[in-house]
DSSP file (Angstrom, degrees, kcal/mol; ACC not computed):
  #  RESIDUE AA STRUCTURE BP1 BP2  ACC     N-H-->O    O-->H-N    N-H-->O    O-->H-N    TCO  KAPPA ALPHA  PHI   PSI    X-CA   Y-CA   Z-CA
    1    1 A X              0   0    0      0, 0.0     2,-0.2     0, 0.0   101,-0.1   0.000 360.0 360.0 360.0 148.6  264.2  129.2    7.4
    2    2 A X        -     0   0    0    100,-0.1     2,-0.6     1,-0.0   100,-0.0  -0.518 360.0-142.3 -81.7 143.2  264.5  131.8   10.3
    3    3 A X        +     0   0    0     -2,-0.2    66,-0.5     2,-0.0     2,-0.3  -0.926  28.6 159.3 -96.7 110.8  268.2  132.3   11.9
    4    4 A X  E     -A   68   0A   0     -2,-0.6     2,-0.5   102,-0.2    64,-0.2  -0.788  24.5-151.3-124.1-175.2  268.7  132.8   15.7
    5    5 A X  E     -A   67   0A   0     62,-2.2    62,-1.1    -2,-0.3     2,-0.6  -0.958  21.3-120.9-159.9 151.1  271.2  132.5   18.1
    6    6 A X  E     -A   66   0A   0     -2,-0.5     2,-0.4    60,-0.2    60,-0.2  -0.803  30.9-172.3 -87.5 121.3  271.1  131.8   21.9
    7    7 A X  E     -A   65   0A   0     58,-0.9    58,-1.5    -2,-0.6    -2,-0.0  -0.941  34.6-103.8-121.9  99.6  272.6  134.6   23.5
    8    8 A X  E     -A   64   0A   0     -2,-0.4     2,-0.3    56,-0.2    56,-0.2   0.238  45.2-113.0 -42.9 173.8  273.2  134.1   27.2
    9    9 A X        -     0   0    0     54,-0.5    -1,-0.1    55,-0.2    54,-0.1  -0.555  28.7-127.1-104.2 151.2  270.4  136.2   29.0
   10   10 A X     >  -     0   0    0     -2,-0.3     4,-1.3     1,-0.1    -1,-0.1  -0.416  28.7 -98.8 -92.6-173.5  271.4  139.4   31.1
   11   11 A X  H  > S+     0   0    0      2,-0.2     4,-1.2     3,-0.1     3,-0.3   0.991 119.6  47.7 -60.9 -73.0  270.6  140.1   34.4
   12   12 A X  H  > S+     0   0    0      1,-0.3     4,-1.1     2,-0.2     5,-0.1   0.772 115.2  49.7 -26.3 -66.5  267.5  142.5   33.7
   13   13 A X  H >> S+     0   0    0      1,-0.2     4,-3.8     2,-0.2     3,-0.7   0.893 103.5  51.0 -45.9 -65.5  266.2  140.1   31.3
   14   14 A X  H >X S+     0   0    0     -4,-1.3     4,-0.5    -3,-0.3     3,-0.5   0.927 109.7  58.1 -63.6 -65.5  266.3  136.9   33.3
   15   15 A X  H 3X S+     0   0    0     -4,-1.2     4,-3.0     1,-0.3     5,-0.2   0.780 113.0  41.9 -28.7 -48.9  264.2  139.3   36.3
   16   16 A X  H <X S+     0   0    0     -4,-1.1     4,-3.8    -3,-0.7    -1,-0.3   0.957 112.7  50.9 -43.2 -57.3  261.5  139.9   33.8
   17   17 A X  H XX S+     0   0    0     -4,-3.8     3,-3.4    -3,-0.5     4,-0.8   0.900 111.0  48.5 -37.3 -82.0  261.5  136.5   32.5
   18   18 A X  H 3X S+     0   0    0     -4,-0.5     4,-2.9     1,-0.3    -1,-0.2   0.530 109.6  49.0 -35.7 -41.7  261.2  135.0   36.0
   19   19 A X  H 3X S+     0   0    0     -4,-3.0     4,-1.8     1,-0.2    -1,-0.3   0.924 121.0  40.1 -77.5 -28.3  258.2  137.3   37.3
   20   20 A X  H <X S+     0   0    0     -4,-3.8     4,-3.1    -3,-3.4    -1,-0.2   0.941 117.4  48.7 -56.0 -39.7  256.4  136.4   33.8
   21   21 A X  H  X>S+     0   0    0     -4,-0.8     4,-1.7     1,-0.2     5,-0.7   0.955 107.5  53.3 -62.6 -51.1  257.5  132.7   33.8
   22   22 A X  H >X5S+     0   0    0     -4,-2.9     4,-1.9     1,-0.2     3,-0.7   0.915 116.4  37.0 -51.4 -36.6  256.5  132.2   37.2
   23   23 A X  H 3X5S+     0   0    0     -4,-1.8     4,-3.7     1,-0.3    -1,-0.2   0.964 114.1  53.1 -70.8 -34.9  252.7  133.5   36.6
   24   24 A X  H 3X5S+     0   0    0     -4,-3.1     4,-1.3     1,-0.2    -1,-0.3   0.735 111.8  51.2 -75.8  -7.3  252.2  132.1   32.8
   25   25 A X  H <X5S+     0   0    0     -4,-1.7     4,-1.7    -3,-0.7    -1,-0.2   0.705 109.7  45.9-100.8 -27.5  253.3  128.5   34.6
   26   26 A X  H  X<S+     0   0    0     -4,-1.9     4,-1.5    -5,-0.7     5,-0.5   0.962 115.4  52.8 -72.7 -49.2  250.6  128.9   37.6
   27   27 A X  H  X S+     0   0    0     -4,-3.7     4,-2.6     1,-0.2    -2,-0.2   0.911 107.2  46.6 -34.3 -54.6  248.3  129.8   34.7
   28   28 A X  H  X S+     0   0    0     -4,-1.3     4,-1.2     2,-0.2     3,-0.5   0.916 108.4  56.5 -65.4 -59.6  249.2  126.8   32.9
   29   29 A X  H  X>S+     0   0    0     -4,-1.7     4,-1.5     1,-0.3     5,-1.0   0.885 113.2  41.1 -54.2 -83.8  248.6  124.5   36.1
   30   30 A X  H  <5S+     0   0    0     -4,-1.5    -1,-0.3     2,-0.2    -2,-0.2   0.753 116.3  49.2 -69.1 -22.0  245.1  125.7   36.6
   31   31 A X  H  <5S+     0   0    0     -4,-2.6    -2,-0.3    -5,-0.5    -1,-0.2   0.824 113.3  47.0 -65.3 -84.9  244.3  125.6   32.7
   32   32 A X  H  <5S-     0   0    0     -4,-1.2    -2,-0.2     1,-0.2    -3,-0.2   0.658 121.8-118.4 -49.9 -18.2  245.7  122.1   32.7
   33   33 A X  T  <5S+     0   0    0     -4,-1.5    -1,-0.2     2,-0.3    -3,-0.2   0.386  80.8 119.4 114.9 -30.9  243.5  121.6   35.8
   34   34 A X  S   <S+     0   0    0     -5,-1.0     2,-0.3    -6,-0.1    -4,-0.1   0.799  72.5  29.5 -40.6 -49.4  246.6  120.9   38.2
   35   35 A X  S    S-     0   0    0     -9,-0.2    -2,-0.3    -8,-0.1     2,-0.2  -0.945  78.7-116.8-134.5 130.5  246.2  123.6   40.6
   36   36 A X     >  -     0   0    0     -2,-0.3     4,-2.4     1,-0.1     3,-0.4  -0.503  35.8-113.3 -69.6 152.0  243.5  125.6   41.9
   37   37 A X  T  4 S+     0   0    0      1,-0.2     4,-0.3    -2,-0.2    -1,-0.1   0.528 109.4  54.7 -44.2 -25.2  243.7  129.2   41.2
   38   38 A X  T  4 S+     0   0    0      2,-0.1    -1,-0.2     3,-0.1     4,-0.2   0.716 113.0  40.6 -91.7 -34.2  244.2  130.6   44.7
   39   39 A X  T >> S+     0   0    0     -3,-0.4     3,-2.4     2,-0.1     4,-1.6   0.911  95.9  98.9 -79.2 -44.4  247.4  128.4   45.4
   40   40 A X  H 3X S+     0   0    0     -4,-2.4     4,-1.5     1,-0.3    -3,-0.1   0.478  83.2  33.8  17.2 -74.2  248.9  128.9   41.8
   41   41 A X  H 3> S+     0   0    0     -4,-0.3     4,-0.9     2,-0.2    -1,-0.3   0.637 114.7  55.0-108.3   8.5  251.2  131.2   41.9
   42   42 A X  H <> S+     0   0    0     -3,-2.4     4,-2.1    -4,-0.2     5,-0.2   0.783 113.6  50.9 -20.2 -63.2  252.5  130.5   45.4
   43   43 A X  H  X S+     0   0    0     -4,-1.6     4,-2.1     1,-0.2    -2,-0.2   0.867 108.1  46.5 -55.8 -41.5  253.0  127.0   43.9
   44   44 A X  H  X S+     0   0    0     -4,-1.5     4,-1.9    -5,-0.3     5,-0.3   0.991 112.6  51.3 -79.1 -39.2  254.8  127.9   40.8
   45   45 A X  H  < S+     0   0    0     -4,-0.9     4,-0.4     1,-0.2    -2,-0.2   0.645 106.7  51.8 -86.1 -16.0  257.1  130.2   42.7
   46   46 A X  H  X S+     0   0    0     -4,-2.1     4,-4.6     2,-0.2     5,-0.3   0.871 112.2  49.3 -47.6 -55.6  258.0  127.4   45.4
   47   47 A X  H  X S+     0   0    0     -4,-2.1     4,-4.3    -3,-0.3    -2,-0.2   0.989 115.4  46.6 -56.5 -53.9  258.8  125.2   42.2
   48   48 A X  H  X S+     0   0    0     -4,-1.9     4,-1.8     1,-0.2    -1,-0.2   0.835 113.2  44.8 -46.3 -29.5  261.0  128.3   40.9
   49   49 A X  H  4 S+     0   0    0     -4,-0.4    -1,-0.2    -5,-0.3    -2,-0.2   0.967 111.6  50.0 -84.8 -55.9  262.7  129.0   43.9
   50   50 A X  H >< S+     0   0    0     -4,-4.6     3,-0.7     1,-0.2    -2,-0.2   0.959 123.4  35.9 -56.8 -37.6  263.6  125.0   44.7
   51   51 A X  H 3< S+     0   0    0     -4,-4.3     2,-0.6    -5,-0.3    -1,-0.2   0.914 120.1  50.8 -65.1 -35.6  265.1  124.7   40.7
   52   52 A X  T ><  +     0   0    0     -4,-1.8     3,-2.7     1,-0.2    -1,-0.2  -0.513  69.3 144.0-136.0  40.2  266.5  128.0   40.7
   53   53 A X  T <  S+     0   0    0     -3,-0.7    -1,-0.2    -2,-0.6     3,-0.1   0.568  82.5  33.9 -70.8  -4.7  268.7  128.6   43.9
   54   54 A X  T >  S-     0   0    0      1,-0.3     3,-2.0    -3,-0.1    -1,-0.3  -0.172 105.3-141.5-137.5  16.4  271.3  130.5   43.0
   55   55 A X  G X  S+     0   0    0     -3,-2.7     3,-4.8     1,-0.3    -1,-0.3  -0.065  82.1   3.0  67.9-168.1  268.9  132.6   40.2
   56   56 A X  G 3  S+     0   0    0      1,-0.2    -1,-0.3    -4,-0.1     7,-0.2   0.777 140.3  51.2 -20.4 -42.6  270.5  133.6   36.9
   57   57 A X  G <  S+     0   0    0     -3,-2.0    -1,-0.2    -5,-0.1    -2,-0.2   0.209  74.7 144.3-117.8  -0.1  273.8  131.6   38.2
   58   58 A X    X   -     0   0    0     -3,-4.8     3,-0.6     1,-0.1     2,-0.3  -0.269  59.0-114.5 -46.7 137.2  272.0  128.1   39.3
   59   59 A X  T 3  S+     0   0    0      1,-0.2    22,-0.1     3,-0.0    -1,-0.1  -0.589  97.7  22.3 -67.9 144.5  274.4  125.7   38.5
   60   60 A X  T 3  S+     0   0    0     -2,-0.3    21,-1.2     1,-0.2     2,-0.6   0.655  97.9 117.4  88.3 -12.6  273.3  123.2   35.6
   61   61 A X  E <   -D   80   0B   0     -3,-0.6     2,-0.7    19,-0.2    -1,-0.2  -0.941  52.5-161.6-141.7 103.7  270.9  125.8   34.5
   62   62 A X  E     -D   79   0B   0     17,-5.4    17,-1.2    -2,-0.6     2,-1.1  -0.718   6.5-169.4-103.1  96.6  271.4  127.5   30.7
   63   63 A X        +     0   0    0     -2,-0.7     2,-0.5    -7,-0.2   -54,-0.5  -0.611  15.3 171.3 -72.6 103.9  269.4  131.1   30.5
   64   64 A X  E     -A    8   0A   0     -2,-1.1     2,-0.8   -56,-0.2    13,-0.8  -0.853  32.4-147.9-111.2 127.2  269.3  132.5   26.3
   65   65 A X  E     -AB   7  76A   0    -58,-1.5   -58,-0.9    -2,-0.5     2,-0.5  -0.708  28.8-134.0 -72.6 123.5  267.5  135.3   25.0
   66   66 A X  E     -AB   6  75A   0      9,-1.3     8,-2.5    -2,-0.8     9,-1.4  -0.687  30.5-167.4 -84.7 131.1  266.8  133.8   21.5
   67   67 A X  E     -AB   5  73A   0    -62,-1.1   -62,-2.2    -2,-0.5     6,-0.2  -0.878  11.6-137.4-142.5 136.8  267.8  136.8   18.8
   68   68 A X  E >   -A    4   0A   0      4,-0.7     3,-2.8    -2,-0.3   -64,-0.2  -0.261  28.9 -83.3-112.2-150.4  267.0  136.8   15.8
   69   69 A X  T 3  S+     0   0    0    -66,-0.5    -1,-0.1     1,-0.3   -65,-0.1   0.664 127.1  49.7 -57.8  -7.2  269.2  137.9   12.3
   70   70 A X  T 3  S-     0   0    0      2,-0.1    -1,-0.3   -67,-0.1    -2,-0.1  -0.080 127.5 -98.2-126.0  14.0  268.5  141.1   12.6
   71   71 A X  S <  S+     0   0    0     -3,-2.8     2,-0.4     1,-0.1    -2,-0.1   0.629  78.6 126.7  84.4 -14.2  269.5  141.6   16.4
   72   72 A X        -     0   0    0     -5,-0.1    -4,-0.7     2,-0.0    -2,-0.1  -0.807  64.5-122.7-111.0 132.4  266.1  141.3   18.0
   73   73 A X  E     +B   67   0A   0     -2,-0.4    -6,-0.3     1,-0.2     3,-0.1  -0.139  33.9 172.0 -69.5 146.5  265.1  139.0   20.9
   74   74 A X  E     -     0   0A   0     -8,-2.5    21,-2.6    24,-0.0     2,-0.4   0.155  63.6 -13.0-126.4  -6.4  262.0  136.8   19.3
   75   75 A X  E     -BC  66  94A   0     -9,-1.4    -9,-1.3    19,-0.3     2,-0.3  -0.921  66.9-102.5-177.6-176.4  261.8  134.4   22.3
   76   76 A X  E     -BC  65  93A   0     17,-1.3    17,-0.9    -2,-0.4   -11,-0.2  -0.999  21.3-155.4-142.1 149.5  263.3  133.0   25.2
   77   77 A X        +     0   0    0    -13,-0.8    16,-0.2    -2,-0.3   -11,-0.1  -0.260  12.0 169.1-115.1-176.0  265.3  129.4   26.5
   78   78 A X        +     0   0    0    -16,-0.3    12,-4.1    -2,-0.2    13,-1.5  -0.173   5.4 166.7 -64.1 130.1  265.9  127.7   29.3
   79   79 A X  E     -DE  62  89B   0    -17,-1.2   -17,-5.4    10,-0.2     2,-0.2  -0.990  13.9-159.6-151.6 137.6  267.3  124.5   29.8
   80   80 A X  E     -DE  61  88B   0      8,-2.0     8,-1.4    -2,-0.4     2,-0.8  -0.792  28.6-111.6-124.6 176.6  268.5  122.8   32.5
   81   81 A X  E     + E   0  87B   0    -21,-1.2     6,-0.2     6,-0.2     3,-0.1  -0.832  36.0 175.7-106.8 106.9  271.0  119.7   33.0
   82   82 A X  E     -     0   0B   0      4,-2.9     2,-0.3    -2,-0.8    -1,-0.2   0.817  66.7 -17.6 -87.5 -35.5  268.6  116.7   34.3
   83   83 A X  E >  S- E   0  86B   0      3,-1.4     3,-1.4     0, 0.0     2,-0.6  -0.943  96.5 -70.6-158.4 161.7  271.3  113.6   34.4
   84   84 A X  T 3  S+     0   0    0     -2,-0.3     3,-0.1     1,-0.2    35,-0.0  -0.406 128.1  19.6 -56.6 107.9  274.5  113.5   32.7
   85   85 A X  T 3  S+     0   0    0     -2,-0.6    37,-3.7     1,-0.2    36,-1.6  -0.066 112.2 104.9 122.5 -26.7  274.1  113.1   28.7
   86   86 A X  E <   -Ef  83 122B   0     -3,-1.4    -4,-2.9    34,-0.2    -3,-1.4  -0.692  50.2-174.3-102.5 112.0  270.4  114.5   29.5
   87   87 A X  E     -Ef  81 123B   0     35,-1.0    37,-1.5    -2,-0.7     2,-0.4  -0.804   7.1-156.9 -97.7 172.9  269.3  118.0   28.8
   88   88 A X  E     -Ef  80 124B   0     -8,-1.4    -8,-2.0    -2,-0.3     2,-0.7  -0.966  10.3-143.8 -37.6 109.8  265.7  119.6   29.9
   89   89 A X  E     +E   79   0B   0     35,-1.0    37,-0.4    -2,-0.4   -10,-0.2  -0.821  22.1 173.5 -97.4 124.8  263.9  122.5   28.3
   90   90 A X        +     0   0    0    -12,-4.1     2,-0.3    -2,-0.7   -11,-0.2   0.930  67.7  10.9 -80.5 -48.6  262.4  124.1   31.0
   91   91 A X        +     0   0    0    -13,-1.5     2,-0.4    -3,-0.1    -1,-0.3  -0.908  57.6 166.7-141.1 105.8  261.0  127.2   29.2
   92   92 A X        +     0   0    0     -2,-0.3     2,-0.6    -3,-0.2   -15,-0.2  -0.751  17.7 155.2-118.4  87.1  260.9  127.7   25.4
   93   93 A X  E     -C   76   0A   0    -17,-0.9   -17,-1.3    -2,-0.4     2,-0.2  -0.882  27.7-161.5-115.9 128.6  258.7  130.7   24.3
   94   94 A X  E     -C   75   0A   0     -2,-0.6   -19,-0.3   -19,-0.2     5,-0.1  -0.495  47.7 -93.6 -78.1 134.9  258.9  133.0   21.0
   95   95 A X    >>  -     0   0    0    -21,-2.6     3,-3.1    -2,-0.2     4,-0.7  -0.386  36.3-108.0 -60.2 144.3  256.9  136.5   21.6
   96   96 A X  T 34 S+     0   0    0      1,-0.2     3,-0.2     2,-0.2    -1,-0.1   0.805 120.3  56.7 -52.7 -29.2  253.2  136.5   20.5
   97   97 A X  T 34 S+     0   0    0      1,-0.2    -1,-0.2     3,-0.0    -2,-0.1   0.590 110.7  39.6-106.3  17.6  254.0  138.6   17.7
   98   98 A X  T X4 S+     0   0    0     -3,-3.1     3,-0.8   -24,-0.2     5,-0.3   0.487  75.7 129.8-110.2   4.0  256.8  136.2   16.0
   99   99 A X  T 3<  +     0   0    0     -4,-0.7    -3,-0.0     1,-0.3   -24,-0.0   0.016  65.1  32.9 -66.2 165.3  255.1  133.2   16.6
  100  100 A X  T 3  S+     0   0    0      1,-0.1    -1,-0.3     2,-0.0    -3,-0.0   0.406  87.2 111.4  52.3   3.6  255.0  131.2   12.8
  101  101 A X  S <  S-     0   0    0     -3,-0.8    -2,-0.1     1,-0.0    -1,-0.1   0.415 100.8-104.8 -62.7  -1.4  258.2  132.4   11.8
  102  102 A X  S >> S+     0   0    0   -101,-0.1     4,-3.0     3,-0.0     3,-1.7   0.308  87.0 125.8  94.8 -14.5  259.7  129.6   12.0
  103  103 A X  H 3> S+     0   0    0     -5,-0.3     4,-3.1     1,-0.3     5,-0.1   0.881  73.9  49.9 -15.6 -77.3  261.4  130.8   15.4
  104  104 A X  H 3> S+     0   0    0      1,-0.2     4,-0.7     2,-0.2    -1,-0.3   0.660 111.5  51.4 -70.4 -17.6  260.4  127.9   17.6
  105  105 A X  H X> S+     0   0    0     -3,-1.7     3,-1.8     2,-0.2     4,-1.8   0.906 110.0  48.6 -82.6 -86.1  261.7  125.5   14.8
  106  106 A X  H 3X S+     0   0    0     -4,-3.0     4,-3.2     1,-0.2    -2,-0.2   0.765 107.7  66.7 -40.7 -27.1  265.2  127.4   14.6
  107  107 A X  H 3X S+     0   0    0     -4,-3.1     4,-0.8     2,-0.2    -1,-0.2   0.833 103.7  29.1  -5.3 -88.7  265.4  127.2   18.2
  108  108 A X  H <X S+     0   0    0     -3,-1.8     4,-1.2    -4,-0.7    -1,-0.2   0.372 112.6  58.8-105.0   6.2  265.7  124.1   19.2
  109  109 A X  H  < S+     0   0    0     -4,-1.8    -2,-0.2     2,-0.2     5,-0.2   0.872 109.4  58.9 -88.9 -44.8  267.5  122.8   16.1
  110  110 A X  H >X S+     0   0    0     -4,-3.2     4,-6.1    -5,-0.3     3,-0.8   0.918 111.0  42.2  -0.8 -65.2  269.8  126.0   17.9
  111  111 A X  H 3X S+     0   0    0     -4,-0.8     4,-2.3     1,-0.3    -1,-0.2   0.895 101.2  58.0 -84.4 -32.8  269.8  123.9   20.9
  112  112 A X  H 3< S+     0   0    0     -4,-1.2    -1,-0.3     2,-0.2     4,-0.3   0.363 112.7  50.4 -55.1   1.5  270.5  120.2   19.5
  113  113 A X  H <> S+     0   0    0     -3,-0.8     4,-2.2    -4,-0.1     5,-0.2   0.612 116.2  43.8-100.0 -57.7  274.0  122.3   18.0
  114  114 A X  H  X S+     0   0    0     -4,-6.1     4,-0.9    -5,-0.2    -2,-0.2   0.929 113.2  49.4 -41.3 -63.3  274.4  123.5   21.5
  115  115 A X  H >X>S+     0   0    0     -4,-2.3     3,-2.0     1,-0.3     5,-0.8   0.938 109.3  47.9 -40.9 -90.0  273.6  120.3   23.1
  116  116 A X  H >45S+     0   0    0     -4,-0.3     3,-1.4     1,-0.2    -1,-0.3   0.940 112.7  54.2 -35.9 -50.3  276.1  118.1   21.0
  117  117 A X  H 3<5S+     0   0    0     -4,-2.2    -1,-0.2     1,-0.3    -2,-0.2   0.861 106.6  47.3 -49.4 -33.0  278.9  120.6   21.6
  118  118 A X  H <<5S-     0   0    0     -3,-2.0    -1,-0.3    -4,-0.9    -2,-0.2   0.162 124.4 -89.3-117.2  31.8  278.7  120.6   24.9
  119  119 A X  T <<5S+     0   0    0     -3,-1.4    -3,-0.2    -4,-0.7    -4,-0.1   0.081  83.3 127.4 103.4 -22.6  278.5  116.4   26.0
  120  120 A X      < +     0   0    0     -5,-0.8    -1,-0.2     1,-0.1   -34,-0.2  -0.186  33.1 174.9 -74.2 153.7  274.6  116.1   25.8
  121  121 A X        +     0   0    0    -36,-1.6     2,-0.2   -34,-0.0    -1,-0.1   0.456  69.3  43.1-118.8  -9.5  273.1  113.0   23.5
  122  122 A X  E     -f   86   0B   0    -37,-3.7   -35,-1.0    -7,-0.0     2,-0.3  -0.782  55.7-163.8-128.6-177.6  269.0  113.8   24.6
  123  123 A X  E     -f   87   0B   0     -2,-0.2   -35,-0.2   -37,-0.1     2,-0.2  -0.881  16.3-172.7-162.6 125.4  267.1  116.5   25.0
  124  124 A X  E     +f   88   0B   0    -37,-1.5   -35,-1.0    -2,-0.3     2,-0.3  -0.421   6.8 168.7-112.0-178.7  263.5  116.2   27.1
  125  125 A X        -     0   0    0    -37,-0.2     2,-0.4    -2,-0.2   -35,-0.1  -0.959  31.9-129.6 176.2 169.9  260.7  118.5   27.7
  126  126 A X        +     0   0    0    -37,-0.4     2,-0.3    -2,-0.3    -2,-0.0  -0.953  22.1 178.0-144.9 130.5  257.0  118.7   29.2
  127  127 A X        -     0   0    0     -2,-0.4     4,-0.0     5,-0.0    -2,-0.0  -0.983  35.9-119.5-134.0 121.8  254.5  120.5   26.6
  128  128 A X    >   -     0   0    0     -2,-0.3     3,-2.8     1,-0.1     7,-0.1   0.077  29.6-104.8 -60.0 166.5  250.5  120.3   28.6
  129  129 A X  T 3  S+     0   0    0      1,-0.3     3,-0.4     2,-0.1     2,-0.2   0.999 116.4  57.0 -52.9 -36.9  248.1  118.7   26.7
  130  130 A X  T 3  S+     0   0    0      1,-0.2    -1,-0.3     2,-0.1    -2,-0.1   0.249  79.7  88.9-105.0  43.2  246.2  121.8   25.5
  131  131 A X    <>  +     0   0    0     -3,-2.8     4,-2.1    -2,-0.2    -1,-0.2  -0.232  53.2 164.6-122.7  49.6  249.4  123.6   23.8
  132  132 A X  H  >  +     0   0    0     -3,-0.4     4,-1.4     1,-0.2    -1,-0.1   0.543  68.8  58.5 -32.6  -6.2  248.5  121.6   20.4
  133  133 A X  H  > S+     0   0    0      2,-0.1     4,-2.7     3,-0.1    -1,-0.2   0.671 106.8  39.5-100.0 -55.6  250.8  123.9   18.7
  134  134 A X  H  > S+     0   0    0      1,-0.2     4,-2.7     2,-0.2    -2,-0.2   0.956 111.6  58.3 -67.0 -18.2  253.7  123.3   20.5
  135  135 A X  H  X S+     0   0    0     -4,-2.1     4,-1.9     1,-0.2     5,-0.2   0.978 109.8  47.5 -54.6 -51.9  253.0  119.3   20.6
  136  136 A X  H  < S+     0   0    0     -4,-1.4    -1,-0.2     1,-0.2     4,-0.2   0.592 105.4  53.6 -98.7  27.3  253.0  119.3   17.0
  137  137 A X  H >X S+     0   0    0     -4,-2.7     4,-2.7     3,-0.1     3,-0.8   0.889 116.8  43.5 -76.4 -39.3  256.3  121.5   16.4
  138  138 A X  H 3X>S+     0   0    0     -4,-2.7     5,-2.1     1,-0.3     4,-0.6   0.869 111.3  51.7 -84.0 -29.3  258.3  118.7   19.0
  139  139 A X  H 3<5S+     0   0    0     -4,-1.9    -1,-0.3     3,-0.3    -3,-0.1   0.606 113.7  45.0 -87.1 -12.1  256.7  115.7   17.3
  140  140 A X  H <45S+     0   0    0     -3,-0.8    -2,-0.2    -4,-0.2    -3,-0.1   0.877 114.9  48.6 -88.8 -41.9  258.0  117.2   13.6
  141  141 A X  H  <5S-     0   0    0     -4,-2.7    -2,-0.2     1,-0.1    -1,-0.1   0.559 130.3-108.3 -79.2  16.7  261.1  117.8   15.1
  142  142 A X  T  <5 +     0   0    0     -4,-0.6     2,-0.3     1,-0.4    -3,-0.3   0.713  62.4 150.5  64.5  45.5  261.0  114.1   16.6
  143  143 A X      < -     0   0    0     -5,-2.1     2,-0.4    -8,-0.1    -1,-0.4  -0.515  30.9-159.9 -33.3 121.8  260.5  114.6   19.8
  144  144 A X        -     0   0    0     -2,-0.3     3,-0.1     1,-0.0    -5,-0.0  -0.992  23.1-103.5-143.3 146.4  258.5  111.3   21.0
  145  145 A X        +     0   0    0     -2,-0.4     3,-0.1     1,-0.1    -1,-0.0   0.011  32.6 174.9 -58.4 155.9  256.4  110.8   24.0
  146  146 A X  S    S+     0   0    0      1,-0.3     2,-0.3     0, 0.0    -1,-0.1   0.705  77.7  24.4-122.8 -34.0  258.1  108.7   26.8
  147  147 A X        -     0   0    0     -3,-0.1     2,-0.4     2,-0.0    -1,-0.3  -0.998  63.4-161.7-128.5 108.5  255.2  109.3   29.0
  148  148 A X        -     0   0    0     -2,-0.3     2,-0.4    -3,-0.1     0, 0.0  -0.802   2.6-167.5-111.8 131.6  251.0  110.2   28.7
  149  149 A X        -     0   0    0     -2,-0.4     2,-0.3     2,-0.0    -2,-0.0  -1.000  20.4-175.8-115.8 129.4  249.1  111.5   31.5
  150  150 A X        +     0   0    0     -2,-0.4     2,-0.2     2,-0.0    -2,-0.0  -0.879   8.1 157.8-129.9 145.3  245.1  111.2   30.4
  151  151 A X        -     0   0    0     -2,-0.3     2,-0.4     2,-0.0    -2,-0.0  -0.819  27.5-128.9-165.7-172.3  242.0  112.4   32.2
  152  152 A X        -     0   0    0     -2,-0.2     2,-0.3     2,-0.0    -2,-0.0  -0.945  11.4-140.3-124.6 121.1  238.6  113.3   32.1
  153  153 A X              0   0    0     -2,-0.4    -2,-0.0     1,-0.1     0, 0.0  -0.656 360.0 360.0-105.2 136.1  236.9  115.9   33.1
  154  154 A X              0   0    0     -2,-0.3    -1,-0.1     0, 0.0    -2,-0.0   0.227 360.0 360.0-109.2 360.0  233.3  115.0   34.6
């Protein structure tokens, strides 16, 4: 099984992240169908800006670069504090070229260690409907729907 460890995120890092996150999440909105292409990334960076007021330093708001035995970041965290007892993962992604390493597994069993340590008892998330890989990593690690959004495209 792969070994990481959450290692808070630097400043530099977290800048990268954000200008990637914010586009791969307008992406995701117009894949999923949400958002037209022309509002997109306007839209996701409105969403960034309201979660994310104080950046890197939001309260409630846990940045990691996920690293793996050998010292090199494989992925990225974020998780935010949604209600008391309740965490959020906002953003979990492993780089394209560790994905099936077992990474995304060690991860969030990472973060369920964190999580218990530090007062939480859940841990939530939103995966879109057409990221079949990541659905069925959270449904082995028992992750269970609370909520289904269906439609049909005509």
């Amino acid at each position: 099984m792969a070994i990481v460890s959450l290692v808070p995120m630097s400043p530099e890092r977290y800048a990268t992240w954000r200008r990637v996150a914010i586009a791969g999440y307008a992406d995701e909105n117009v894949r999923a169908g949400h958002w037209e292409p022309e509002q997109a990334l306007a839209l996701s960076e409105a969403q960034f800006n309201e979660l994310l007021t104080d950046g890197l330093d939001t309260p409630g708001q846990w940045f990691w670069s996920v690293v793996d035995a050998g010292g090199d970041e494989v992925g990225i965290l974020w998780v935010a504090r949604r209600r008391a007892g309740h965490a959020f993962i906002y953003d979990i992604e492993m780089g394209p070229a560790r994905r099936g390493e077992g990474f995304g597994t060690a991860t969030l069993l990472a973060l369920e260690d964190w999580c218990r340590a530090n007062g939480f008892d859940s841990i939530g998330l939103h995966v879109f409907g057409h990221n079949e890989g990541a659905w069925r990593l959270y449904k082995r690690l028992g992750y269970i729907e609370t909520s289904v959004q269906m439609e049909k495209r005509l």
